[in-house]
Residue frames as qw, qx, qy, qz and C-alpha x, y, z in Angstrom:
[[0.000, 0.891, 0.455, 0.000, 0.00, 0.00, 0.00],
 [0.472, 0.507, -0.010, 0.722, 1.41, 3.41, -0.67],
 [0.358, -0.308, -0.441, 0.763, 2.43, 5.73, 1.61],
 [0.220, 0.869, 0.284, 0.340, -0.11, 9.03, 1.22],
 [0.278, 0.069, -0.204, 0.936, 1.44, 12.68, 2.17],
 [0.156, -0.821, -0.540, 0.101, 0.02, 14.99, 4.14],
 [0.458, 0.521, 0.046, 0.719, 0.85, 17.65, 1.94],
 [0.146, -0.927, -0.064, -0.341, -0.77, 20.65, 3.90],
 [0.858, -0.477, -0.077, 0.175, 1.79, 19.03, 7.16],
 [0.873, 0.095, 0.179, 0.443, 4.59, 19.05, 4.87],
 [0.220, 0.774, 0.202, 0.558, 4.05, 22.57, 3.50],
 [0.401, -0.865, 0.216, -0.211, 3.80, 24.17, 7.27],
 [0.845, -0.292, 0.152, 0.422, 6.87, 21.45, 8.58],
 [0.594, 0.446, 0.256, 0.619, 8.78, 23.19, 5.16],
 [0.076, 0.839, 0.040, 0.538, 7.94, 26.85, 5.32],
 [0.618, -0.778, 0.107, 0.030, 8.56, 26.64, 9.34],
 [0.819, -0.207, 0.215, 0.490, 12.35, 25.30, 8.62],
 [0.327, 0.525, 0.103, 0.779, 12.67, 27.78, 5.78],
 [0.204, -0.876, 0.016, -0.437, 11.99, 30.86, 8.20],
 [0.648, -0.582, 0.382, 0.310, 14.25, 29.24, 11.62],
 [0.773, 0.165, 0.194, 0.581, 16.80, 29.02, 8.66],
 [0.147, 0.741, 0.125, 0.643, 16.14, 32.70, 7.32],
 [0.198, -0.876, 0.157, -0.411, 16.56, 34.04, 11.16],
 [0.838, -0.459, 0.242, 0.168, 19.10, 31.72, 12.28],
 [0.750, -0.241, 0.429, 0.443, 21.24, 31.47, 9.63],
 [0.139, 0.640, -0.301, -0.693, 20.58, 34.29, 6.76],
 [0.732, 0.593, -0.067, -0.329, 19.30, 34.87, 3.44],
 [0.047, -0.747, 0.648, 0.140, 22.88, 33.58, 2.60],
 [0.115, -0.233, 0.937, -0.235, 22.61, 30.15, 4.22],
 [0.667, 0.139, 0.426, -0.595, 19.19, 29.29, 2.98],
 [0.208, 0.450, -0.758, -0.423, 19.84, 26.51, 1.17],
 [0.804, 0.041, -0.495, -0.327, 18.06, 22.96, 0.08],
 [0.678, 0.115, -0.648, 0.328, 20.29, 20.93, 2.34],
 [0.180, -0.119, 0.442, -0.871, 19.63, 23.86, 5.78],
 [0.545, -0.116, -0.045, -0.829, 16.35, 23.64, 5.05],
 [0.762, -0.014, -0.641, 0.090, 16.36, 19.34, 4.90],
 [0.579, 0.052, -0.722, 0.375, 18.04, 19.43, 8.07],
 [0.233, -0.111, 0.139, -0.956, 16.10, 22.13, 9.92],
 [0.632, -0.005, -0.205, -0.747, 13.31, 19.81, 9.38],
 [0.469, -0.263, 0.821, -0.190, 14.50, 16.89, 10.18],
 [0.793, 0.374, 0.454, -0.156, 13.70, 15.19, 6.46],
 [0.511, 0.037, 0.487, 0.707, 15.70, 14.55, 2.95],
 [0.036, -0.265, 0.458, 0.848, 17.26, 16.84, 0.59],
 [0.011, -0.221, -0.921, -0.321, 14.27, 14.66, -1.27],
 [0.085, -0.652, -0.735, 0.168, 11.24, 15.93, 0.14],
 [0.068, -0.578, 0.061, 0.811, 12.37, 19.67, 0.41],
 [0.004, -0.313, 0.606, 0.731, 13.50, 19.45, -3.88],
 [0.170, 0.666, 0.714, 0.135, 9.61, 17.48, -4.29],
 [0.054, -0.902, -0.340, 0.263, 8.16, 20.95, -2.72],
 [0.009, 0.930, -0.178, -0.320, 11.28, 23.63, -3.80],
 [0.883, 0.467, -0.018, 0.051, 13.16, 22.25, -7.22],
 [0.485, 0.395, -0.106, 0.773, 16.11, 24.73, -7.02],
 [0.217, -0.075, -0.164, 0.959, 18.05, 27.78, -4.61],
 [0.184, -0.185, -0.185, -0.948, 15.14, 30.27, -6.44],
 [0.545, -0.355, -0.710, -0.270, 11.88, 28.44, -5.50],
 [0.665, -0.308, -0.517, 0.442, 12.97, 28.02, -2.11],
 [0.310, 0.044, 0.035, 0.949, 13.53, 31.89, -2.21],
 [0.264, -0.348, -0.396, -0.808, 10.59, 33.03, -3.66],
 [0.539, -0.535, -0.638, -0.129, 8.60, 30.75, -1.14],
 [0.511, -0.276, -0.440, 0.685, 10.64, 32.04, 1.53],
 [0.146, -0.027, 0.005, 0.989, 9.46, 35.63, 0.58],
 [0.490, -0.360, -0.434, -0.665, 6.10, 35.20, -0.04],
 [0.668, 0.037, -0.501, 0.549, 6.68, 33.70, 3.29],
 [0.102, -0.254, -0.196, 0.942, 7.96, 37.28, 5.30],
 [0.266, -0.184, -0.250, -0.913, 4.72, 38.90, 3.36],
 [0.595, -0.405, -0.651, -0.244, 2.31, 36.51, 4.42],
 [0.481, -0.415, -0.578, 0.512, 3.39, 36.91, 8.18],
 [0.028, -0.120, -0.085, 0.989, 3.81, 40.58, 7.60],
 [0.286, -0.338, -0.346, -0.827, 0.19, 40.88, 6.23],
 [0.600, -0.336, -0.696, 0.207, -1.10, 38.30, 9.11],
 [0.527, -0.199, -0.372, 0.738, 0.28, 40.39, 11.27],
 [0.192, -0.135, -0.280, -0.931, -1.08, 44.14, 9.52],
 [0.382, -0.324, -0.466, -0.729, -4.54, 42.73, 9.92],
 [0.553, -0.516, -0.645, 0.110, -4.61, 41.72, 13.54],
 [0.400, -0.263, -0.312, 0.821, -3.63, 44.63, 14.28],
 [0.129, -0.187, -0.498, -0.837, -5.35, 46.62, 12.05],
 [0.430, -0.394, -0.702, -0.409, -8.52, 44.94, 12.92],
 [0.354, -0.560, -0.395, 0.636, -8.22, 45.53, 17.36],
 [0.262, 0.081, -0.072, 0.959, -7.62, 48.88, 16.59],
 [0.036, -0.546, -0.677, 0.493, -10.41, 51.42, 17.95],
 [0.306, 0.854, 0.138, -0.398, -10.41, 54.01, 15.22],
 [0.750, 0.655, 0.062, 0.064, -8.19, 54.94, 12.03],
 [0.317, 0.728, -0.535, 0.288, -5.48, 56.57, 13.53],
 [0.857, -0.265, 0.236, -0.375, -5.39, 54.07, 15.91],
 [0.833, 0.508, 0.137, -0.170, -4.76, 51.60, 13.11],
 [0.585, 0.657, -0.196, 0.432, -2.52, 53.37, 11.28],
 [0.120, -0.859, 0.444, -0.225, -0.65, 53.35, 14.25],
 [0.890, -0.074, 0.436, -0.107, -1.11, 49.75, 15.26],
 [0.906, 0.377, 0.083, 0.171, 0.17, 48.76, 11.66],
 [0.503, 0.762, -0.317, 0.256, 2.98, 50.76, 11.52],
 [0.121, -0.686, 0.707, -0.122, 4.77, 49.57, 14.60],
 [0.947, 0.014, 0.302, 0.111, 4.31, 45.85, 13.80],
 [0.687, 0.675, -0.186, 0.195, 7.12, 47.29, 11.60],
 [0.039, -0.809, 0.516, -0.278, 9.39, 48.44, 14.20],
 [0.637, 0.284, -0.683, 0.218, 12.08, 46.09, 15.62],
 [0.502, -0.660, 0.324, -0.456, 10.61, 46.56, 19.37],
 [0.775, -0.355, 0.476, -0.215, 11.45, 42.62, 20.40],
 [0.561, -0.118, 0.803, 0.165, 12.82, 39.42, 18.98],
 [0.574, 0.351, 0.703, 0.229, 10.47, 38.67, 16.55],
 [0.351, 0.925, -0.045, -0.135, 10.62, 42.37, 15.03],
 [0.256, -0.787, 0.458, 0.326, 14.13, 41.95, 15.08],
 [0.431, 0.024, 0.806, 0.406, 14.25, 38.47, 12.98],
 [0.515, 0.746, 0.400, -0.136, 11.37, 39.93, 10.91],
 [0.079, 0.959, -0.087, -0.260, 14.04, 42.92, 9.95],
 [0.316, -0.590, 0.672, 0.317, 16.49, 41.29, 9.33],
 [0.397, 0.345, 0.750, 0.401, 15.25, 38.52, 6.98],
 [0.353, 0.889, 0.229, -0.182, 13.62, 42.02, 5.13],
 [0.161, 0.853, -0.368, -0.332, 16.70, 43.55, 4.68],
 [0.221, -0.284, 0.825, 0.436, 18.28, 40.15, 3.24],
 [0.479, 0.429, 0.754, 0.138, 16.08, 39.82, 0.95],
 [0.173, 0.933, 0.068, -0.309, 16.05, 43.69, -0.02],
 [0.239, -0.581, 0.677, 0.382, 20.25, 43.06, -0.39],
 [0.588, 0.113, 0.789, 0.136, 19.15, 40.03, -2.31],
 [0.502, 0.780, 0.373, 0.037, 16.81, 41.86, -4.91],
 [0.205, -0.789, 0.282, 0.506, 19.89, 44.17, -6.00],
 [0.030, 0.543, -0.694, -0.472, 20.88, 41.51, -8.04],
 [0.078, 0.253, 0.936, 0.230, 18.17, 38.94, -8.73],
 [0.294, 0.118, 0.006, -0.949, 15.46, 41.27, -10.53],
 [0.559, -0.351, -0.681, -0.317, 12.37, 38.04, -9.56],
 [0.460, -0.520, -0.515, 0.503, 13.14, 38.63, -6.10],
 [0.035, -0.006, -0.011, -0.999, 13.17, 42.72, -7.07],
 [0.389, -0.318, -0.549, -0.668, 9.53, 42.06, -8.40],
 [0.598, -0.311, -0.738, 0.041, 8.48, 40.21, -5.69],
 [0.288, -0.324, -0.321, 0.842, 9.85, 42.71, -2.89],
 [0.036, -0.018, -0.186, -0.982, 8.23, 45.44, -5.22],
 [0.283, -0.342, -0.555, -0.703, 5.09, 43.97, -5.29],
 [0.538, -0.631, -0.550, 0.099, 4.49, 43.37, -1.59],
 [0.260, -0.284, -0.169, 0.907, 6.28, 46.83, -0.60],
 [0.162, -0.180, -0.286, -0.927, 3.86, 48.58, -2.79],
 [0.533, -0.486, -0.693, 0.005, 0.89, 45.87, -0.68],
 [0.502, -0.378, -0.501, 0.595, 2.29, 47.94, 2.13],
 [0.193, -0.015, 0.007, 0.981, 1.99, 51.11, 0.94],
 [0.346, -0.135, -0.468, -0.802, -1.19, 51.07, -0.13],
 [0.527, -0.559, -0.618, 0.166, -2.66, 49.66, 2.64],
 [0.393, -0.415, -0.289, 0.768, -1.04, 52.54, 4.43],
 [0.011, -0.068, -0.281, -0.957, -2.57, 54.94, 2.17],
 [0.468, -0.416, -0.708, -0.327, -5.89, 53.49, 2.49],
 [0.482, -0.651, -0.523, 0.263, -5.82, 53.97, 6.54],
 [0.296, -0.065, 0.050, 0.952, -4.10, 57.69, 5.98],
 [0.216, -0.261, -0.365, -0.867, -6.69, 58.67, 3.98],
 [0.481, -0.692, -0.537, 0.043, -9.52, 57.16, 7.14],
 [0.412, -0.541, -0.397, 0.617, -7.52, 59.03, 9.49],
 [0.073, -0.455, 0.083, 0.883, -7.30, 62.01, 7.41],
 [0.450, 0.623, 0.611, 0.190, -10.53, 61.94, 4.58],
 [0.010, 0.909, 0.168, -0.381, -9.93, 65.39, 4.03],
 [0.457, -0.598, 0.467, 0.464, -6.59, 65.14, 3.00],
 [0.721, 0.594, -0.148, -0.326, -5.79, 65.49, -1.01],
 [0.973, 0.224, 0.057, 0.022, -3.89, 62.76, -2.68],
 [0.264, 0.893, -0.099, 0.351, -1.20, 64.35, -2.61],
 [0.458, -0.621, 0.440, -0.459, -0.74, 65.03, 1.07],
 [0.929, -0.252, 0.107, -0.249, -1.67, 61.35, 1.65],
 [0.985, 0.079, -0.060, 0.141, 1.15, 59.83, -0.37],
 [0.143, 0.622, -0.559, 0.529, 4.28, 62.57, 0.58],
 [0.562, -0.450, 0.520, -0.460, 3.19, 60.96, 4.45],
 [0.966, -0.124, 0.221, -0.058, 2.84, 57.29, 3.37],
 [0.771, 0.371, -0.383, 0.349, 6.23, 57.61, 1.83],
 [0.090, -0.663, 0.520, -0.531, 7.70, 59.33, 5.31],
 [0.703, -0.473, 0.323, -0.421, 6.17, 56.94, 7.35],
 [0.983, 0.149, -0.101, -0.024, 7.11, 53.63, 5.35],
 [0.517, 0.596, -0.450, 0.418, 10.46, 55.05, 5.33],
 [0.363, -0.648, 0.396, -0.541, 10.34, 55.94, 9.12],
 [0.851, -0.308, 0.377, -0.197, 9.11, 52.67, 10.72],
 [0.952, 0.227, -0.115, 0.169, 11.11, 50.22, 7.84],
 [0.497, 0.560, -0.421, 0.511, 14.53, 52.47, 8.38],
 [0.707, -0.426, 0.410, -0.389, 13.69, 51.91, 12.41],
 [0.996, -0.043, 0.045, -0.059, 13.31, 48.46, 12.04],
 [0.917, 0.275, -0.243, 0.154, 16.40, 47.97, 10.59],
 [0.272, 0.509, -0.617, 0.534, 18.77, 49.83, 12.28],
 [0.753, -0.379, 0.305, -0.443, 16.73, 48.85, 15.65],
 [0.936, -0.281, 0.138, -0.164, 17.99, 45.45, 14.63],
 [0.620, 0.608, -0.319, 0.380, 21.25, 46.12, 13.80],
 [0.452, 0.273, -0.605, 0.595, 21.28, 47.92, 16.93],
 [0.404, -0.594, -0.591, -0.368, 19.00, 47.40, 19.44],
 [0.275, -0.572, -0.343, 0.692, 20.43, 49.67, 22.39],
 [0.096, -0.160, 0.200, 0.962, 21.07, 52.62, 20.20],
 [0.404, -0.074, -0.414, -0.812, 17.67, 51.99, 18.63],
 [0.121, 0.013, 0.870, -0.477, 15.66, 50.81, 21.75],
 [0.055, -0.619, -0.737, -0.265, 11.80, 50.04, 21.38],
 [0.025, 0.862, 0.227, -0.453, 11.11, 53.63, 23.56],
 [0.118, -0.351, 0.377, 0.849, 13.45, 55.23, 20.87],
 [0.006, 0.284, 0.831, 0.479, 11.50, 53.26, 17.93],
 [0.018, -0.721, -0.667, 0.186, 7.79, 53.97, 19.59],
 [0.118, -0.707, -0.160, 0.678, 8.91, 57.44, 20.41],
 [0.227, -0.105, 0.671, 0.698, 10.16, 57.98, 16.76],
 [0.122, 0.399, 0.890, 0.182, 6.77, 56.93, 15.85],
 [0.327, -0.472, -0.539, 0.616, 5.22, 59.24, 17.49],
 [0.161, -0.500, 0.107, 0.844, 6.59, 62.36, 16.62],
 [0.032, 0.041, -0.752, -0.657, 6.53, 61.49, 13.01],
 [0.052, -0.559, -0.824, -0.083, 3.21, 60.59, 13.16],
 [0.125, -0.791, -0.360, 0.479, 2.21, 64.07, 14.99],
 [0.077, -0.574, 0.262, 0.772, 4.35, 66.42, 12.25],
 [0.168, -0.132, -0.678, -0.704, 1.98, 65.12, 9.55],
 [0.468, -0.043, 0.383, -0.795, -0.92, 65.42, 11.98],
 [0.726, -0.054, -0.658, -0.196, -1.60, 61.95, 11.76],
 [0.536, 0.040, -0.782, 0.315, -0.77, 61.41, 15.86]]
């Protein structure tokens, strides 16, 4: 009798090893053979589900978006009002703890990555623009008034604010403490009367 798979099992066992690779061991080190042993299963099973290096890449990014949107909408969704919200979502960006910190980091290898592999560029481009545009969407609640204009000069400050946090926050996380990061927020958020 043949063995069946329990693909969905396999998929979450897989994607879970690809991500403890990606914040243990870097975009670098994410390799068929990490990912095999991370799991505790053959090179064989991985190369069924991820053929080749890219696959394994892509999944791994689609991946960091999924968690990152996961994340966006539970926050999003608690929130008591718009600016609320649009506060709520933007510090799930910041690097306040651990898991902001591994979040940032597997962002920014994969950001380094897209420099020079222009499927990972797309890919980054299309879920960075997911972000924006969500963030434009809860601008424009907190501020309906506000002309088109206005909205997107602030979602580009803010994306910039909370993503260029994040990273140096996890580069360095005294110098860029979670009261710095929050506090950061803050401000910014108040000099576009958004806080």
């Amino acid at each position: 009798m043949p063995r069946t798979a329990d693909r969905p099992a396999q998929e979450q066992l897989l994607s879970r090893a690809v991500w403890q690779v990606l914040a243990e061991q870097g975009l670098d080190r994410l390799t068929i053979r990490a990912v095999a042993a991370t799991a505790g299963c053959t090179t064989g099973l991985v190369m069924h589900r991820f053929p080749n290096r890219q696959a394994l890449l892509l999944h791994a990014r689609q991946l960091l978006h999924e968690r990152t949107r996961q994340r966006m909408e539970a926050r999003e969704v608690a929130a008591a009002d718009a600016h609320a919200a649009l506060r709520a979502v933007l510090a799930q960006s910041l690097a306040v703890d651990s898991d902001g910190r591994t979040h940032a980091v597997v962002w920014l290898g994969f950001l380094a990555a897209a420099v020079s592999d222009e499927e990972l560029a797309a890919a980054h481009r299309v879920h960075n623009r997911a972000f924006r545009d969500r963030l434009a969407r809860l601008v424009s609640a907190a501020a309906p008034d506000w002309p088109r204009a206005r909205v997107t000069t602030a979602v580009t400050a803010l994306a910039a604010m909370v993503e260029g946090a994040a990273v140096l926050g996890a580069a360095d996380p005294e110098g860029y403490s979670a009261h710095a990061q929050h506090a950061a927020l803050a401000a910014t958020l108040t000099a576009y009367g958004l806080g």
